[in-house]
VEXPAKOL-174796 format. One record per residue: x, y, z of N, C-alpha, C, O in turn. Coordinates in pm, whole numbers, padded with zeros to 5 digits, always signed. Each point is the difference from the previous one (the first is absolute). Example, Ala and Ser with C-alpha at 12.3 -4.5 7.8 and 13.67 -1.06 7.14 Angstrom:
<vonus>
+01319-00569+00780-00089+00119+00000+00090+00120+00000+00104-00002+00066;-00139+00107-00138+00082+00119+00006-00077+00109+00073+00051+00111+00017;
</vonus>
This chain:
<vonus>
+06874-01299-09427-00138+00023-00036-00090+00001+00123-00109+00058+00003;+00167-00133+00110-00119-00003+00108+00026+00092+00054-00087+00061+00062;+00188-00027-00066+00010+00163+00089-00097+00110-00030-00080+00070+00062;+00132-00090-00219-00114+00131-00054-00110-00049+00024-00037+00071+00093;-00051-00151-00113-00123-00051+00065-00012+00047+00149-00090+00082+00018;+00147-00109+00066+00001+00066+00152+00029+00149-00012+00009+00063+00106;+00003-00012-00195+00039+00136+00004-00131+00080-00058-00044+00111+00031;-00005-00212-00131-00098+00126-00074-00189-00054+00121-00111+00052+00004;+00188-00207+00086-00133-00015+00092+00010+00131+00093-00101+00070+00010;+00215-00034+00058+00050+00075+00088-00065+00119-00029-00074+00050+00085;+00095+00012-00211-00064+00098-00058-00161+00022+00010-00057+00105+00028;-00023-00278-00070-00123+00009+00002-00080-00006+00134-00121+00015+00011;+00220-00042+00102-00046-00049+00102-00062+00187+00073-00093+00058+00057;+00204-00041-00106+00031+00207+00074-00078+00033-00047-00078+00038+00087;+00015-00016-00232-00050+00094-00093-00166-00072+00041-00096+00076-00005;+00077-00204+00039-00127-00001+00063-00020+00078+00122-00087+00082+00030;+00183-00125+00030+00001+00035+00179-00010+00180-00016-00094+00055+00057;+00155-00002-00105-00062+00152-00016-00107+00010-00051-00048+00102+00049;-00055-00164-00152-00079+00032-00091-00088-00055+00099-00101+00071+00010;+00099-00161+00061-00123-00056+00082+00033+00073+00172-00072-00013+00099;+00193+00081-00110-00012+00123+00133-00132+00104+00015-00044+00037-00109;+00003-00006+00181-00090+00103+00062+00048+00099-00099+00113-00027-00042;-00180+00160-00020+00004+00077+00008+00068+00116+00043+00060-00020+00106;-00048+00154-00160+00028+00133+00159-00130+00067+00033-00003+00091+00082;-00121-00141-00154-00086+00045+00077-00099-00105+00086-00082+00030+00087;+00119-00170-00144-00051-00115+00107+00078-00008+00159-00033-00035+00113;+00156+00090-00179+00068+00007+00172-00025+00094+00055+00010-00014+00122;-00056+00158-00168-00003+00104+00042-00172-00037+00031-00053+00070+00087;-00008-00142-00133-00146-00019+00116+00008-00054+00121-00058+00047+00098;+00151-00180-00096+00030-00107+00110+00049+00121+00118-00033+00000+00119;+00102+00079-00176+00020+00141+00117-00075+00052+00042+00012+00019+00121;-00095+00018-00168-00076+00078+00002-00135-00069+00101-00062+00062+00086;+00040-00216-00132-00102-00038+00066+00067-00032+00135-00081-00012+00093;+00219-00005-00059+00001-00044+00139+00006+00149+00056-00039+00013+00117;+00086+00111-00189-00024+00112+00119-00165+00034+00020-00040+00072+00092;-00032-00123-00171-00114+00079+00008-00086-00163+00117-00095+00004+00079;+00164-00096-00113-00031-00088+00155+00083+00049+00143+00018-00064+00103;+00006+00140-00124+00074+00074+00181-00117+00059+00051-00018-00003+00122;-00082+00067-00214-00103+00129+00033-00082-00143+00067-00121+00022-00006;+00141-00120+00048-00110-00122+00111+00059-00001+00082+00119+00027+00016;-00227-00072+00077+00053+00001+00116+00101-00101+00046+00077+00021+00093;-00081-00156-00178+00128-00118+00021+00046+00023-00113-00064+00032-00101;+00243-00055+00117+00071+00012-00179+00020-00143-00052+00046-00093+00067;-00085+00088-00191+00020-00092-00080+00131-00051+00014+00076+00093-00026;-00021-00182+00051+00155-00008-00015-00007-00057-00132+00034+00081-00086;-00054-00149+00059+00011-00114-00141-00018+00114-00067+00101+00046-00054;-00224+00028+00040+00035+00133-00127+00080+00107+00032+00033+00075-00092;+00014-00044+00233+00116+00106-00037+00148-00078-00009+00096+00065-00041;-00077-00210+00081+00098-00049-00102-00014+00027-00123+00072+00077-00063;-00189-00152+00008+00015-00008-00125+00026+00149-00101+00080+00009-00093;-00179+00107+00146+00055+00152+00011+00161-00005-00035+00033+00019-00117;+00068-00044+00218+00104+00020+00018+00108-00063-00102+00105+00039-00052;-00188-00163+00052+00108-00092-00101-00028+00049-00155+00085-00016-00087;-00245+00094+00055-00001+00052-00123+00088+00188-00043+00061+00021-00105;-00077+00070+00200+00045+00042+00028+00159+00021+00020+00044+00115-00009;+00039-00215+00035+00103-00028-00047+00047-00039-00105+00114+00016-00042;-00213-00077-00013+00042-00039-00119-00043+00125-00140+00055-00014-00109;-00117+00085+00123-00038+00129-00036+00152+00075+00027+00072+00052-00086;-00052-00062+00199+00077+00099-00008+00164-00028-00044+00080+00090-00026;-00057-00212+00026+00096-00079-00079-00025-00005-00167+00101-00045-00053;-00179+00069-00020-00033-00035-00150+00035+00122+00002+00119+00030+00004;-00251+00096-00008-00037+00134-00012+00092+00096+00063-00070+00092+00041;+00154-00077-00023+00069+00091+00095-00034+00153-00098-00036+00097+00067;+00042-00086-00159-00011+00144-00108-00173+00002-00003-00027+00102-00063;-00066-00150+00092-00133-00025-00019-00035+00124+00131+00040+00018+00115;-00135+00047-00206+00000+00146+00111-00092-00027+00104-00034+00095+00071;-00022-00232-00045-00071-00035+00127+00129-00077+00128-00010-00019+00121;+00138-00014-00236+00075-00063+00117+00019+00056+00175+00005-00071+00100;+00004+00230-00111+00009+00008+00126-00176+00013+00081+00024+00057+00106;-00108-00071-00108-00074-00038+00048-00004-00156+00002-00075-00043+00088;+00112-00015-00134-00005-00203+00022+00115+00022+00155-00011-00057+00108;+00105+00150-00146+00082-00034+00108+00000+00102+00124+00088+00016+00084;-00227+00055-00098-00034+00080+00111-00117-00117+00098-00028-00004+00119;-00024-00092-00258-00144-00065+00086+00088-00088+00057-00024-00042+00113;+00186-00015-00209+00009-00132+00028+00093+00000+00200-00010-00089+00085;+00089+00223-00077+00067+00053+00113-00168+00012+00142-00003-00011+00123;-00093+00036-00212-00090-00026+00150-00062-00081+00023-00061-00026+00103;+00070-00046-00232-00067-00187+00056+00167-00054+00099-00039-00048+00106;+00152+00046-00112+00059-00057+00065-00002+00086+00134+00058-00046+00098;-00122+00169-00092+00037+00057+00116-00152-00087+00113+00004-00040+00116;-00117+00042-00212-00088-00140+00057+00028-00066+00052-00032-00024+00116;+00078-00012-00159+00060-00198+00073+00148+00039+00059+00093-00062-00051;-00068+00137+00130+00092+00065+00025+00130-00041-00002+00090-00026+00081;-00112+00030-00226+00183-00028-00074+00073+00168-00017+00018+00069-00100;+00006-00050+00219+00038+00118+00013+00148+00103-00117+00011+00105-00063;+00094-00265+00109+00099+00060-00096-00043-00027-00168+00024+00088-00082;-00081-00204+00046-00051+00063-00134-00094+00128-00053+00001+00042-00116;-00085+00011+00226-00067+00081-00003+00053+00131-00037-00038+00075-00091;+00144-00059+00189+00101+00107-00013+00121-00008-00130+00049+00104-00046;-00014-00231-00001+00079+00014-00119-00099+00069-00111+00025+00085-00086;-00137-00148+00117-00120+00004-00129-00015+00143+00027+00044+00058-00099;-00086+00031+00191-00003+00111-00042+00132+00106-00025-00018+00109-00056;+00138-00147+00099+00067+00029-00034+00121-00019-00179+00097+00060-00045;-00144-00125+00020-00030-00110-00136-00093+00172-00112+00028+00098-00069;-00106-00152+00112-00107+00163-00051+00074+00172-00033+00010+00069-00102;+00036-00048+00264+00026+00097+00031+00131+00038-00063+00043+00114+00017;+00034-00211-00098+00138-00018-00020-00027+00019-00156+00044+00092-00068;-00117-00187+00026-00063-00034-00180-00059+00101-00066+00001+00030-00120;-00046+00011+00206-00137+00095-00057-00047+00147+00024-00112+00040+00031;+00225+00029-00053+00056+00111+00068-00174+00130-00008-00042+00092+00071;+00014-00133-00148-00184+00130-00073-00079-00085+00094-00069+00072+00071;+00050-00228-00040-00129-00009+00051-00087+00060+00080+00047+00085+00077;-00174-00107-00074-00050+00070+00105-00034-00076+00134-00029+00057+00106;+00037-00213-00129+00073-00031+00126+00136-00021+00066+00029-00099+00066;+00076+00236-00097+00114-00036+00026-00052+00048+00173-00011-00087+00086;-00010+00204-00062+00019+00046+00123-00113-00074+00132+00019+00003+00122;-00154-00076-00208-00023-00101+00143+00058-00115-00025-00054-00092+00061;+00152+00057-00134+00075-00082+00012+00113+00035+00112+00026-00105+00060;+00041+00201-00017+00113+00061+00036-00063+00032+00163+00053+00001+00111;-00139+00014-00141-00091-00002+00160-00020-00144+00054+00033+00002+00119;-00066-00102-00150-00054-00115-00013+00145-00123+00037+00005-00090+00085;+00077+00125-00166+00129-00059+00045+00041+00071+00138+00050-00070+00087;-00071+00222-00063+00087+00047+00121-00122-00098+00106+00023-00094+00076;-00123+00146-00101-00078-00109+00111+00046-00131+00052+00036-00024+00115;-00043-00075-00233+00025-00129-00007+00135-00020+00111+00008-00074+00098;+00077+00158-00148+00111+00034+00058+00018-00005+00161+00062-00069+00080;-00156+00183-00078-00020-00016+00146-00064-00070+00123+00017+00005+00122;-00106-00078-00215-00060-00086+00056+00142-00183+00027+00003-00095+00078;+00066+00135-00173+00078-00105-00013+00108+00050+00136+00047-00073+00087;-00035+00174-00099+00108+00079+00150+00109+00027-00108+00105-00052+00038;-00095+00091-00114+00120+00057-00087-00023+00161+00014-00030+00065-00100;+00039-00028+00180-00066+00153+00029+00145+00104-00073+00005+00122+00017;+00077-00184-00079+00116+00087-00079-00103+00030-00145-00036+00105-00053;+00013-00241+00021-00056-00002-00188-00127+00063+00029-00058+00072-00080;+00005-00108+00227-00130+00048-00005+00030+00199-00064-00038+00051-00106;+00120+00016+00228+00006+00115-00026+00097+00102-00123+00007+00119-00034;+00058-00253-00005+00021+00072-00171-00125-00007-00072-00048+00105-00042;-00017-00224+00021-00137-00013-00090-00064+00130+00045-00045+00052-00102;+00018+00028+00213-00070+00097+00031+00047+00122-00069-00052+00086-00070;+00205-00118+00129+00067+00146-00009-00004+00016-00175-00010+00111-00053;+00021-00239-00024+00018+00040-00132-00162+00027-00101-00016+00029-00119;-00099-00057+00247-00099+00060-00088-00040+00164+00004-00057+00071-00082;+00112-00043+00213-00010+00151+00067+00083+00054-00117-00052+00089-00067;+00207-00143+00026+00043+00028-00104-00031+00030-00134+00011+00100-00071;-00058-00233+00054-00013+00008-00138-00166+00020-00069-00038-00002-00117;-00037+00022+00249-00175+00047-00060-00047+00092+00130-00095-00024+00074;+00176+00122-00067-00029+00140+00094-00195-00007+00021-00059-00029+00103;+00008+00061-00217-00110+00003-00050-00134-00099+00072-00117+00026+00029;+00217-00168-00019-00099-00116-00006-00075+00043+00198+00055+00054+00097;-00172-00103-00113-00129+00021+00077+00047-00019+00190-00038+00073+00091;+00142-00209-00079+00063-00038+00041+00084+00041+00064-00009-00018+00121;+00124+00090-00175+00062+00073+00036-00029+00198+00048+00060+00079+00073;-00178-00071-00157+00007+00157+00040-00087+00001+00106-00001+00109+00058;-00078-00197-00008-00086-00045+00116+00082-00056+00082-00036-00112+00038;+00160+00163+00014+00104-00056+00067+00021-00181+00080+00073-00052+00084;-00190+00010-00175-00013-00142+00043+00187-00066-00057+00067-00062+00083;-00046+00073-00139+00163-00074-00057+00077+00071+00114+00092-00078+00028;-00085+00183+00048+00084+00095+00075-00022-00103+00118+00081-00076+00053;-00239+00099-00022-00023-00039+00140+00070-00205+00015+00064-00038+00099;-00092-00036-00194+00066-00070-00009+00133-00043+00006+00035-00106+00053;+00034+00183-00102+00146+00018+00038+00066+00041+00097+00118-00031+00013;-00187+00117+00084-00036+00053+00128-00007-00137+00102+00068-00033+00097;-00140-00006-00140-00088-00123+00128+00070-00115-00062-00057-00102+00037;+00139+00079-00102+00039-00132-00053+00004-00116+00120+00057+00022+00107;-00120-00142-00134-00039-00071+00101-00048+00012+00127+00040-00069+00094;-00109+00138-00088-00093+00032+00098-00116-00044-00041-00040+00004-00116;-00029-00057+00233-00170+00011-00023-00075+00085+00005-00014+00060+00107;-00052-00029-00203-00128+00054-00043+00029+00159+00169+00059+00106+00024;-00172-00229+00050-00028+00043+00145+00066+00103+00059-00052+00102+00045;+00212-00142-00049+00103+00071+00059+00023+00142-00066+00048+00083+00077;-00069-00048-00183+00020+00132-00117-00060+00116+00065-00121+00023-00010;+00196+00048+00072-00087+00154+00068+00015+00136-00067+00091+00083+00001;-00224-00088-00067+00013+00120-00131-00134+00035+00071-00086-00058+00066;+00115+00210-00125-00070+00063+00078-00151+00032-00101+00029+00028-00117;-00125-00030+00136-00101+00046-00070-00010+00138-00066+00041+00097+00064;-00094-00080-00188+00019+00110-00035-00005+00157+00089+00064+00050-00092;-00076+00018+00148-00008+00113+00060-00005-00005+00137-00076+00069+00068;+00193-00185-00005+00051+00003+00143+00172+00041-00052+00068-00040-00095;-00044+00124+00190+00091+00062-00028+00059-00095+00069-00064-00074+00074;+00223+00063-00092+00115-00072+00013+00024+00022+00159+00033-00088+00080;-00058+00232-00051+00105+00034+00089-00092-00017+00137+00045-00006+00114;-00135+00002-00139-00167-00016+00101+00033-00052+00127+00050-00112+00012;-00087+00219+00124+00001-00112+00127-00057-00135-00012+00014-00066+00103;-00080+00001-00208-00064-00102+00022+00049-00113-00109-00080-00087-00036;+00171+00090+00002+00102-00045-00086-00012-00141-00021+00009-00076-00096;-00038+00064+00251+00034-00185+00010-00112-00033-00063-00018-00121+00014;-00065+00169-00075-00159-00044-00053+00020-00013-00094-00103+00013-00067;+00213-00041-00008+00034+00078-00112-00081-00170-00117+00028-00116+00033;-00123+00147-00159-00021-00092-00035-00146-00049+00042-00062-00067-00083;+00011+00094+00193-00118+00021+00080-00116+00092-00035+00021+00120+00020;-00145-00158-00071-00080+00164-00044-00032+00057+00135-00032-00057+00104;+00053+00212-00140-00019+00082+00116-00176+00067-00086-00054+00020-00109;+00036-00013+00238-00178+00066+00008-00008+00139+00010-00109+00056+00006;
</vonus>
């Protein structure tokens, strides 16, 4: 008999503990308010934890809830904040894997190759590239050869990148300028 007593508390203990859980749209604010505390000039940490820990938990309940991949588009750039880099990159890759229609699959797929590279994984960095050139010809990104030129310059700085300005020809005695506005 005491068992079943511990069994049907066990029961009541859970069935509170969900019923007195947050919401999917109380967690989906706690998100919401720590990204919209980034737009200051100091970041909240306590609210983009708290962001993160709701946000996860959103995205652990709700996974079929048609806001899930946005919880796990905000929740992949609050850790990229506080620069929890490899969760950042599971989290958008997490997305990019789940949620094949979103419309943040592809700055997700950008966002990880970054992370990437910033981490020095310059292999994942340049699949994440190569597979958005792939798989969103279209996207803004890529047809503005910014994903190309990236893959190009992989770890390089900024500085070092010698592209030539629009209407200096390649082949130009003055070559070495190359990147330089000419007058």
């Amino acid at each position: 008999m005491k068992s079943l007593a511990r069994c049907f508390w066990a029961v009541g203990v859970s069935v509170s503990a969900v019923a007195c859980s947050p919401g999917s749209d109380a967690l989906l604010r706690d998100g919401n308010a720590a990204m919209r505390s980034l737009e200051k000039p100091t970041v909240d940490t306590a609210l983009v934890e708290k962001g993160i820990t709701s946000l996860a938990a959103f995205a652990e309940r709700y996974p079929k809830d048609p806001r899930a991949d946005s919880a796990l588009f905000m929740l992949g750039s609050l850790h990229e904040v506080l620069g929890r880099n490899q969760r950042a990159t599971d989290t958008f890759l997490m997305l990019v894997n789940t949620y094949p229609q979103s419309k943040f699959r592809a700055n997700s797929i950008i966002l990880a190759g970054h992370i990437f590279e910033e981490m020095g994984y310059y292999e994942k960095a340049k699949a994440s590239l190569e597979r958005l050139i792939r798989e969103y010809p279209g996207h803004e990104f890529v047809v503005n050869g910014s994903a190309q030129a990236l893959i190009d310059h992989m770890g390089q700085p900024l500085e070092e990148w010698l592209i030539p300005f629009e209407g200096d020809s390649a082949g130009s005695a003055d070559s070495s300028k190359a990147g330089k506005a000419s007058v």
